[in-house]
N, C-alpha and C positions, 0 to 999 in steps of 0.2 A: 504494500500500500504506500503512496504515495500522498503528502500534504503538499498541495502547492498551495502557495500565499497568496491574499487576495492583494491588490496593489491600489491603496489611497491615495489621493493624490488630494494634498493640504491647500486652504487657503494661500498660502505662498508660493505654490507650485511644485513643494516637495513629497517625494515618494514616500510612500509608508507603508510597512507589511503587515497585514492582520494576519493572525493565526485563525485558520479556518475551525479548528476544534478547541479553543476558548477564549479567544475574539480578543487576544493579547494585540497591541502594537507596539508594534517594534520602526526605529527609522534605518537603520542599515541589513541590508540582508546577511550579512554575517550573524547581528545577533538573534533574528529570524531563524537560522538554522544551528545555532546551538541552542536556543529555545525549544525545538522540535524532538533535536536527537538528545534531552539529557527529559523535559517532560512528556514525550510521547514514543518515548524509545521501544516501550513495550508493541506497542500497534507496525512499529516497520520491524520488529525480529517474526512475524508471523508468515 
């Protein structure tokens, strides 16, 4: 399984990553993807 991040884009014209399975945001996709693999590790080892 696969999360891909929904992509926000801010009042100022900046990108944001929502976490599709708890509606986290996050502004750089690096901490989007240690967000994923440290609280939703269990759902990609299946």
């Amino acid at each position: 399984m696969r999360l891909k991040a929904e992509k926000i884009v801010g009042r100022d014209g900046e990108v944001f990553f929502r976490c599709p399975r708890c509606g986290k945001l996050f502004r750089y996709s690096k901490d989007y993807t240690k967000h994923v693999n440290k609280a939703h590790r269990h759902l990609l080892s299946q």
